[in-house]
N, C-alpha and C positions, 0 to 999 in steps of 0.2 A: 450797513456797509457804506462806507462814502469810497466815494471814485470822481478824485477832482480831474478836472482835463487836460491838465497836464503835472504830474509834479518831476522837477527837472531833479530835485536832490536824487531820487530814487532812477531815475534812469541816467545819471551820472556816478552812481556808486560804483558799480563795477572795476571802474576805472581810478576809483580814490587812490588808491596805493600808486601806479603809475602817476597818476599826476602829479603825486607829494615827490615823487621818486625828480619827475621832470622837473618841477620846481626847486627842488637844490641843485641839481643839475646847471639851470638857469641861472641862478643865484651864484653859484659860483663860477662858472661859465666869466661872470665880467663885462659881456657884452648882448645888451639888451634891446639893440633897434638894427633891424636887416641884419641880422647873422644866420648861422647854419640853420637854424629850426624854420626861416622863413624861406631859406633857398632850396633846402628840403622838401617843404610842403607845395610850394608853387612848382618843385619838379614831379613832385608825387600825384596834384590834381590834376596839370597839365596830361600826364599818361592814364590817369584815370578818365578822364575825359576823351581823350583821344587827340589834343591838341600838343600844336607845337610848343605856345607860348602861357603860362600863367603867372600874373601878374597880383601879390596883395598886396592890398589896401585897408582904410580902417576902417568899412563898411557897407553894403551893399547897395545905399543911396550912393555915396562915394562913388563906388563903380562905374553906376551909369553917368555919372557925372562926367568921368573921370574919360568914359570912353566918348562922349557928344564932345567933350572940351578938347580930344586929342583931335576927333575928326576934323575941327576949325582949324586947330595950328597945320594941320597935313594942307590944309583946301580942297578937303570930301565935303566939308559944309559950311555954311555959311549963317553970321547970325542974320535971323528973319526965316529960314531956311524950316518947312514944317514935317513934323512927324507923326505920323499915324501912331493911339496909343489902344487899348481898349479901354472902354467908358466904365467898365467895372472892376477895373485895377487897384490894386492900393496907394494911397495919393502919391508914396514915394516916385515913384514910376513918371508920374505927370512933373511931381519937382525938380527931378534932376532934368529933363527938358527944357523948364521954365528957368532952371539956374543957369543951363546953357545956355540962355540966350537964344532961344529955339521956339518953335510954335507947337504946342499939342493941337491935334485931330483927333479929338476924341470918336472911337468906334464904336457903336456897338458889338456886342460878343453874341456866342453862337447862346438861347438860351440851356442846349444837351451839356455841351463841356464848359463853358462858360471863359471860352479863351474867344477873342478875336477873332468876329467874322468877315475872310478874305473876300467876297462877296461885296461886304457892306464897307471894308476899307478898300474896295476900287471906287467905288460909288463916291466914298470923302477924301478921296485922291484928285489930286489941282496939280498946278505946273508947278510950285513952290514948292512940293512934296518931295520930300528928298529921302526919309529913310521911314521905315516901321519898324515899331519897339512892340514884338513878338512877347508877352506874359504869359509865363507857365501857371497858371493860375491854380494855387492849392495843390500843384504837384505836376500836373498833367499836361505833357507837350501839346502847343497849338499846332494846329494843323500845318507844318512846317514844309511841307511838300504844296504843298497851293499857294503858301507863301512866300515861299522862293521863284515859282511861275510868277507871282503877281510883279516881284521884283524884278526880276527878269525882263519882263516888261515894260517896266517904267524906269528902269536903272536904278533901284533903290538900293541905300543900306539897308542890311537887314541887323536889327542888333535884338540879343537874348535877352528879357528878362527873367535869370533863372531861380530869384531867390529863393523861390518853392519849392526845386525840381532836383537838387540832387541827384545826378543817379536815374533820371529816366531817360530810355532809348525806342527812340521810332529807326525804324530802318536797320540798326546796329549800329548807330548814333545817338553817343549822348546829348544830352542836354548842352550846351557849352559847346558844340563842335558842330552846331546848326546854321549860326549866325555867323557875319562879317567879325561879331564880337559879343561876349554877354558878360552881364554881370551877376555876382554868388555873393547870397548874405550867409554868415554863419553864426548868425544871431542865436544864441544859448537855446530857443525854442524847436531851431530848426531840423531839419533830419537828418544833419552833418553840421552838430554848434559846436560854437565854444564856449567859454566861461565867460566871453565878455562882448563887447563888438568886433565882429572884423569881416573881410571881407576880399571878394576876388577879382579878377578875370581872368575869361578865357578868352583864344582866338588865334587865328593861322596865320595874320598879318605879321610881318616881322617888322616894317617898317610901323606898325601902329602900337607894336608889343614894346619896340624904343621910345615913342613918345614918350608912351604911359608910364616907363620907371622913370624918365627924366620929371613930368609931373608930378608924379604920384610924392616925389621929393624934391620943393623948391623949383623944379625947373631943372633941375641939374646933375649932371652926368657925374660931374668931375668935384669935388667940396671945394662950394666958394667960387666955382664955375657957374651960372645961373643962363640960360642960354632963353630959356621957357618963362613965361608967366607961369609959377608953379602952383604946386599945394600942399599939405604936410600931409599926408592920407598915406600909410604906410601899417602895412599889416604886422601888429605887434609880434616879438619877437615869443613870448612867453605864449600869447592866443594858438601861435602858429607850433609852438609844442605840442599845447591839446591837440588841436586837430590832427599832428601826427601820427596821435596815439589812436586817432578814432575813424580816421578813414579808411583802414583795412575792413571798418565793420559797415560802412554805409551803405554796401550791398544789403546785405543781410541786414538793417534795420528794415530795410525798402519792402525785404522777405517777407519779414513777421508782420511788417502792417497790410500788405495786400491777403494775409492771409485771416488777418482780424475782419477785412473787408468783406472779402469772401463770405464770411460767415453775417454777416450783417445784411451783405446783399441780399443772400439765401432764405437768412432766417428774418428779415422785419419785413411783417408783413401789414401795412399800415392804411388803408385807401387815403387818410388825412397826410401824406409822408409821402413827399417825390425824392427819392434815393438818389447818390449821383452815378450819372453814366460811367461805364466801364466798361471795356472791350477786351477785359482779362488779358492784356499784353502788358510788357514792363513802360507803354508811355507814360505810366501814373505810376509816381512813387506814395501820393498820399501825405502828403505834409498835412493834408486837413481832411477829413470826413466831412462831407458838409450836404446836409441835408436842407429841402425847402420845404416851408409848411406855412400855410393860414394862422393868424394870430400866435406867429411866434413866439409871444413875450408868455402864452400862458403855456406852452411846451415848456417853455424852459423854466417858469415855475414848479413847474409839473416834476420835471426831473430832478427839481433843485432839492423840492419836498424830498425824494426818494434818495437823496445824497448823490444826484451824478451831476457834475459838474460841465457847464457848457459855457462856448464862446459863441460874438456874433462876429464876422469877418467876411463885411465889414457893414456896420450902420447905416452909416451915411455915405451913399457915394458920392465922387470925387465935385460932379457937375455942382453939388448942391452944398458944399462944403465953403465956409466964410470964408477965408483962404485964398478961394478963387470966383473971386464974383464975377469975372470976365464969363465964364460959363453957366452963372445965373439964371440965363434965360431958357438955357435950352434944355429939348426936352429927350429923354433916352427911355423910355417904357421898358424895357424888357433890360438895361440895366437899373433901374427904378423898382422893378418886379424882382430882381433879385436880390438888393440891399434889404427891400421888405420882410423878404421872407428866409433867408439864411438863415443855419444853425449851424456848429459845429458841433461834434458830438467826441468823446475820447477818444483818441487813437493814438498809440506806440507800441512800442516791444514789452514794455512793462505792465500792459495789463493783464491779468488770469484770466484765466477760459470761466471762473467765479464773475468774475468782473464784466465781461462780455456779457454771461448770462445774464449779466442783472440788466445791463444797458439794453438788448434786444426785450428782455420779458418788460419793461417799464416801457415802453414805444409800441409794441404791439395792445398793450393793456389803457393806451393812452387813447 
């Protein structure tokens, strides 16, 4: 039995037929950048969410960019201006910071959820600090009630990074309707993708929800009006079809995987195997399974032997990564302990209760 760790043909089949259907559709349509399928969908995620305003874009680095660069033109921030990130995020997260013109503070994270610990971002909070970039890391909301007090606090922005999190709610708040502003990837892997790159925001701001379409195109409201230093970052018109088609079911993916989990949690029983935390509430959608173990590299030989296929997510974290040598020197242990030892293990709607069995009985046997 092979069981690779993700295959996206097989869990985008369902939806063949429609897509070919929305693609002639498109095609003859005539009108392929910002039309109905994108003004559609940004009203469709915005109610999903539970926000006022959603804004696409052509990608979830984009986004955050997209939302630090409106906060300058507003004068919410300022370049030089720093923001708390967590130390074991994925680099995108620290880049769109650094492309604003902005200062990362890297945190470290809690080691149980592995999201940002508000604790440890008072502690690397200065006078220069101006907002925290909140990571759903792997699906699962940060502690978003602590860090809203911390903001509170110290007057901070608070902005989402949601590209994980699709669909998770603390409080009866989703994801996206936590922060000043976040940004949503819908990158083909993710647990609301598309076929290609694209990408969102969400947020209550009306005056920041204006910026961001004059940006998000050229700067400009009006064509050939340029008002903004802009950018081309516009959530394609065809991407924003797919995803029309697909987020009636994002609930229900979120379903099926917390119920794969369920049974993971239950059944692998491993003393070499720390399981990740879960509180059986919907703040975790599970975009990743991810387990930590000693000598990683031979588990996932292990499992490679047995046909089941595994990710690391992520390697190398960010502090150590060539890219950014300004953070060379310093040192994050318990983000350092968890680059080491991650694993990802299969998780979607597409695997068999076959499938499952094989993956628990190959971990417990290991």
């Amino acid at each position: 039995m092979k069981i690779p760790f993700l295959d996206l043909k097989k869990l985008n089949k369902p939806y063949e037929t429609r897509f070919q259907e929305k693609f002639s559709a498109f095609l003859d349509s005539g009108w392929y950048i910002l039309g109905n399928e994108v003004r559609t969908f940004e009203a469709g995620f915005a109610d999903y969410c539970g926000v006022k305003h959603c804004i696409g874009v052509g990608n979830g680095l984009d986004a955050l960019i997209l939302i630090l660069k409106a906060y300058i033109a507003l004068g919410k921030l300022q370049k030089g201006d720093a923001v708390l990130v967590p130390a074991n995020t994925y680099i995108a997260s620290i880049l769109a910071i650094l492309q604003a013109e902005l200062v990362p503070i890297l945190v470290e994270p809690e080691l149980e959820t592995y999201n940002i610990d508000p604790l440890e971002a008072e502690k690397q909070r200065t006078e220069t600090t101006k907002a925290i970039l909140a990571v759903h890391l792997y699906g699962q909301l940060s502690d978003m009630v602590r860090i809203h007090k911390l903001a509170e606090k110290y007057n901070l922005l608070v902005i989402e990074d949601a590209a994980q999190a699709h669909g998770a709610v603390l409080n009866g708040r989703k994801a996206g309707n936590w922060g000043d502003a976040a940004g949503f990837s819908f990158y083909p892997g993710k647990n609301l993708g598309a076929l290609g790159d694209a990408g969102a925001i969400t947020t209550n701001d009306s005056e920041l929800a204006k910026m961001l379409y004059s940006l998000r195109n050229y700067g400009s409201e009006i064509k050939y009006v340029n008002d903004h230093i802009g950018y081309n970052s516009r959530l394609d018109e065809l991407q924003a079809g797919i995803l029309n088609i697909k987020l009636p079911d994002a609930d229900g993916e979120a379903t099926e995987r917390r119920a794969i989990v369920k049974r993971y949690l239950s059944e692998i029983q491993n003393p070499k195997i720390t399981l990740p935390y879960y509180d059986y509430s919907e703040n975790h959608v599970f975009h990743l399974f991810v387990i930590r173990t000693e000598n990683r590299e031979v588990l996932a030989d292990y499992l490679n032997e047995r046909g089941i296929g595994t990710l690391i997510h992520y390697p190398i974290p960010p502090h150590q990564q060539k890219a950014l040598p300004q953070f060379h020197g310093l040192s994050f242990p318990i983000t350092e302990k968890i680059h080491r030892e991650v694993l990802s293990l299969p998780l979607n709607s597409t695997l068999t209760t076959a499938e499952v069995d094989a993956v628990i009985r190959a971990l417990n046997n290991y």
